[in-house]
C-alpha positions in Angstrom: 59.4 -13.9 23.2 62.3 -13.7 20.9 63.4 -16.8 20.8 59.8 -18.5 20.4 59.2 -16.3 17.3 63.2 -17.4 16.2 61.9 -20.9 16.9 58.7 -20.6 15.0 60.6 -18.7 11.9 63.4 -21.8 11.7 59.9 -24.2 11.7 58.2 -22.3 9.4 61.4 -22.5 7.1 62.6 -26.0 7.5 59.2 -28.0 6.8 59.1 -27.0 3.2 61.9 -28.1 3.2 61.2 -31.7 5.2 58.7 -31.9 2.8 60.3 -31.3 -0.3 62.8 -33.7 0.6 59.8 -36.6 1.1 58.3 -36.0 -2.0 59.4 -35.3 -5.6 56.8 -32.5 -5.9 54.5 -30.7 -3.6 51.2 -28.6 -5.2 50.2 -24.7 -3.2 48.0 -26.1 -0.6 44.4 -25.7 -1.3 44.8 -26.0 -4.9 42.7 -29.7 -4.8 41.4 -29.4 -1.8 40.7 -26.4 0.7 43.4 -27.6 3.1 45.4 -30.4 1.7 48.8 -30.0 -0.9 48.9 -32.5 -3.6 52.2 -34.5 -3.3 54.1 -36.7 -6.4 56.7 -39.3 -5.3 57.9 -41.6 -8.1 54.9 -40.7 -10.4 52.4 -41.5 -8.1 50.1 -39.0 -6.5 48.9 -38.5 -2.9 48.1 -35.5 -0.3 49.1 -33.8 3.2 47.8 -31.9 5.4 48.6 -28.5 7.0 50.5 -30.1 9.5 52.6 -32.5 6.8 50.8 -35.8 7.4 50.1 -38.1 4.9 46.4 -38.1 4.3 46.5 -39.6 1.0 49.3 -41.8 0.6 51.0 -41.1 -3.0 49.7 -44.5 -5.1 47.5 -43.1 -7.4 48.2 -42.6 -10.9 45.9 -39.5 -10.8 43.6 -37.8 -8.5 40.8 -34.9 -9.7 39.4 -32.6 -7.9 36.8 -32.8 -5.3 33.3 -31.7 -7.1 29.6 -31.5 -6.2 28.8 -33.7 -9.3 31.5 -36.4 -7.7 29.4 -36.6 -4.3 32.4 -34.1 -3.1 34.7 -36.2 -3.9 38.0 -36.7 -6.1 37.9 -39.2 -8.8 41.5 -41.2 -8.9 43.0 -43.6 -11.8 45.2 -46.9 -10.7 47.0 -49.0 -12.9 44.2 -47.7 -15.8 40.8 -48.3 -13.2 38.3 -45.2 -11.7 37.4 -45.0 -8.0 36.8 -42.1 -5.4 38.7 -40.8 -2.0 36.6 -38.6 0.2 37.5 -35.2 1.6 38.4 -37.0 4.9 41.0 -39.2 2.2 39.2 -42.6 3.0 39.3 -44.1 -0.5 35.2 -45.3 -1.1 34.8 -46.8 -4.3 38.0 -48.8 -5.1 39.6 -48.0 -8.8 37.8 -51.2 -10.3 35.9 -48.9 -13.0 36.7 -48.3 -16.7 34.6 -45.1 -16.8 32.7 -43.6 -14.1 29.8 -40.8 -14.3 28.3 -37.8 -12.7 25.7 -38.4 -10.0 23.2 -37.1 -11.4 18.8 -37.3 -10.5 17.9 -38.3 -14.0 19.8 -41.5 -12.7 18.1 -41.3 -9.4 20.7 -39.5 -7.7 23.6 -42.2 -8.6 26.3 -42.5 -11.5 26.5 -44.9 -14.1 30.3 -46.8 -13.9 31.8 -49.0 -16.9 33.7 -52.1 -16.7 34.6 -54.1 -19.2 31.9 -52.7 -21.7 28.9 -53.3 -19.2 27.3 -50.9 -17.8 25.9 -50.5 -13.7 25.3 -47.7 -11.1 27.0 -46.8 -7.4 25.1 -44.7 -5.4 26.2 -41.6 -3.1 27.4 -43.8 -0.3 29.8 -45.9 -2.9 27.6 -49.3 -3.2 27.0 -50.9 -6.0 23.6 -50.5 -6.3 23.3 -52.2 -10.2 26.4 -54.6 -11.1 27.8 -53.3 -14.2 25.9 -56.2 -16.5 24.2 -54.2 -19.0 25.1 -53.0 -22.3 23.4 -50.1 -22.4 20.9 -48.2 -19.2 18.5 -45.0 -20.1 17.0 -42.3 -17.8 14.6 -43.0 -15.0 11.4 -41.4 -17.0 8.0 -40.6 -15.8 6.8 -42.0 -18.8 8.7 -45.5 -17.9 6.9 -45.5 -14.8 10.2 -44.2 -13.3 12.0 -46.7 -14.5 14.5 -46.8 -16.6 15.5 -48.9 -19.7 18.1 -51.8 -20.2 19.6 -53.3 -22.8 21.3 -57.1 -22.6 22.2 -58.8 -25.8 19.9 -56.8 -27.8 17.1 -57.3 -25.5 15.3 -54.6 -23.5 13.5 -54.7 -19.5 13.9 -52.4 -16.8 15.4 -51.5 -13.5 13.8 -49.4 -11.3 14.9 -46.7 -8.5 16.4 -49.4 -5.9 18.3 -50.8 -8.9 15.9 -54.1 -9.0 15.3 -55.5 -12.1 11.5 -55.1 -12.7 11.1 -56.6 -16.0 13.7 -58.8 -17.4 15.9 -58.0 -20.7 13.7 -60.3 -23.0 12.1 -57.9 -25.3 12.6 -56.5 -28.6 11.1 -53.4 -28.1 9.2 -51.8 -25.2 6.7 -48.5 -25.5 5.9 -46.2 -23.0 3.2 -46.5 -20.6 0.2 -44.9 -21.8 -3.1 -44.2 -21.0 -4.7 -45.1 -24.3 -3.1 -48.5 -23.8 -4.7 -48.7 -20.3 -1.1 -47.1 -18.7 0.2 -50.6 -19.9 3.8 -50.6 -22.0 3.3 -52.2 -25.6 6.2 -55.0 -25.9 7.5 -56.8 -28.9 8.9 -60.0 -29.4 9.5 -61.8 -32.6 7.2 -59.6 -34.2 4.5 -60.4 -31.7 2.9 -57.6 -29.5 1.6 -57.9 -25.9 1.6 -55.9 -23.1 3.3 -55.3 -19.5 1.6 -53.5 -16.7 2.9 -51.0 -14.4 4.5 -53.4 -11.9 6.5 -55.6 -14.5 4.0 -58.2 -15.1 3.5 -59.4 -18.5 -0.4 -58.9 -18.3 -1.2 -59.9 -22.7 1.4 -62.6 -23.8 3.2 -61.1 -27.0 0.8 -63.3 -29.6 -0.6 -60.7 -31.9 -0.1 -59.5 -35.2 -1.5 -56.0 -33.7 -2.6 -54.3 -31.0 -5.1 -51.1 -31.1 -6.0 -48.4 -28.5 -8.4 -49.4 -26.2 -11.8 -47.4 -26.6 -11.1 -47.2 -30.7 -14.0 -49.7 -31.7 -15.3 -50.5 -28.5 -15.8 -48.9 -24.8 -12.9 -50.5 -22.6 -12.0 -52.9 -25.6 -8.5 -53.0 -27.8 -8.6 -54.7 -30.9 -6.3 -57.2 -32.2 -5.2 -59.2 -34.9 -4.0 -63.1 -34.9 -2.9 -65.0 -38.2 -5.3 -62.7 -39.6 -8.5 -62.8 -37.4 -9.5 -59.8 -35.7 -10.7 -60.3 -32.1 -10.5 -57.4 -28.8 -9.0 -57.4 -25.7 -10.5 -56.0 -22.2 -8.4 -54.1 -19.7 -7.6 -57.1 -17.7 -6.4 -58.9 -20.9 -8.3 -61.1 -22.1 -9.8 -62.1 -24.9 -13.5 -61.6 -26.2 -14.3 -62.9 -29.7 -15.2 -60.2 -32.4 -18.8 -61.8 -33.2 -19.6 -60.9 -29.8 -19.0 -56.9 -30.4 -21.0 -54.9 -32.6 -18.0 -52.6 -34.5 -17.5 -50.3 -37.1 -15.3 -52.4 -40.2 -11.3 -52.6 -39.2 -9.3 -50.4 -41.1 
């Protein structure tokens, strides 16, 4: 019994040291993560185990810590790029990203990543789920039909929850869905106005001068103005000459 406790004592004592000799600098274990020590050798960073095996090997130029907003996992910089390792140490989104986000359910449970000034998601599992093309991506609203906003070259669509694009980046500007405008989305191009229905489709061409709210004049009617004649609009779209409705003067 002696000598096994004498054996385990000299083990105990020369892995540190083992270790310490394979690596330039070894972190308290469980500092980054519950069970692993953070190791430096020639300024880049990996991790071991209780048992001294490699589970990261040191090539990183730095590794975070493993967080619920990461997915529970540890974000790590290479050579200036972003990517995650798992808490098994499997690395699941290479460092390819300039800048990468919090998963987060205003972005339907994924996180926005950056590279090279565009803007995409990755989901939970590490896919790509929207390549980083745009320059700028909004919330996934209620009030976009749970979609969310894009921006490409100054021009607006939308992507929606599987990260399709619904409605392509051609607009100037793009309202919110509303029931006053029949739960269609007022767009603008060149100054024109039109509008898109809830599934993307661009339902009145962007033609007029002006758009009203449907039921102002008329039951189930918008009005609208082209090169200064006034005409209305049904629900479906289309068009039904002013001479035909009997309305109140336009003001």
């Amino acid at each position: 019994m002696r000598i096994l406790l004498t054996h385990l004592f000299t083990l105990a004592v020369i892995f540190p040291a083992i270790a310490q000799q394979s690596y330039d600098h070894i972190n308290p274990y469980g500092e980054n993560h519950s069970q692993w020590a953070l190791v430096k050798l020639d300024g880049k960073l990996g991790f071991i185990d209780e048992k001294g095996k490699e589970v990261v090997a040191p090539v990183y130029d730095s590794i975070g810590f493993f967080w619920d907003a990461y997915s529970h996992w540890a974000l790590v910089k290479l050579d200036g790029k972003l990517g995650f390792i798992d808490e098994k140490g499997k690395e699941v989104v290479a460092p390819v990203y300039d800048s990468i986000g919090f998963f987060w359910d205003a972005y339907s449970q994924w996180a926005l990543v950056e590279l090279n000034g565009k803007l995409g998601f990755i989901d939970a599992k590490g896919k790509e789920v929207v390549a980083p093309v745009y320059d700028s991506i909004g919330l996934f609203w209620d009030a976009y039909s749970h979609w969310a906003l894009v921006k490409l070259d100054g021009k607006l669509g939308f992507i929606d929850a599987k990260g399709k694009e619904v409605v392509a980046p051609v607009y100037d500007s793009i309202g919110l869905f509303w029931d006053a405008y029949s739960q269609w989305a007022l767009v603008e191009l060149n100054g024109k106005l039109g509008f898109i229905d809830e599934k993307g489709k661009e339902v009145v061409a962007p033609v007029y001068d002006s758009i009203g709210y449907f039921g102002e004049y008329a039951l189930d009617l918008a009005v609208v103005i082209l090169d200064g004649k006034k005409a209305f609009i049904d629900r479906r779209g289309n068009r039904v000459l002013s001479n035909t409705i009997s309305i109140s003067p336009f003001r």
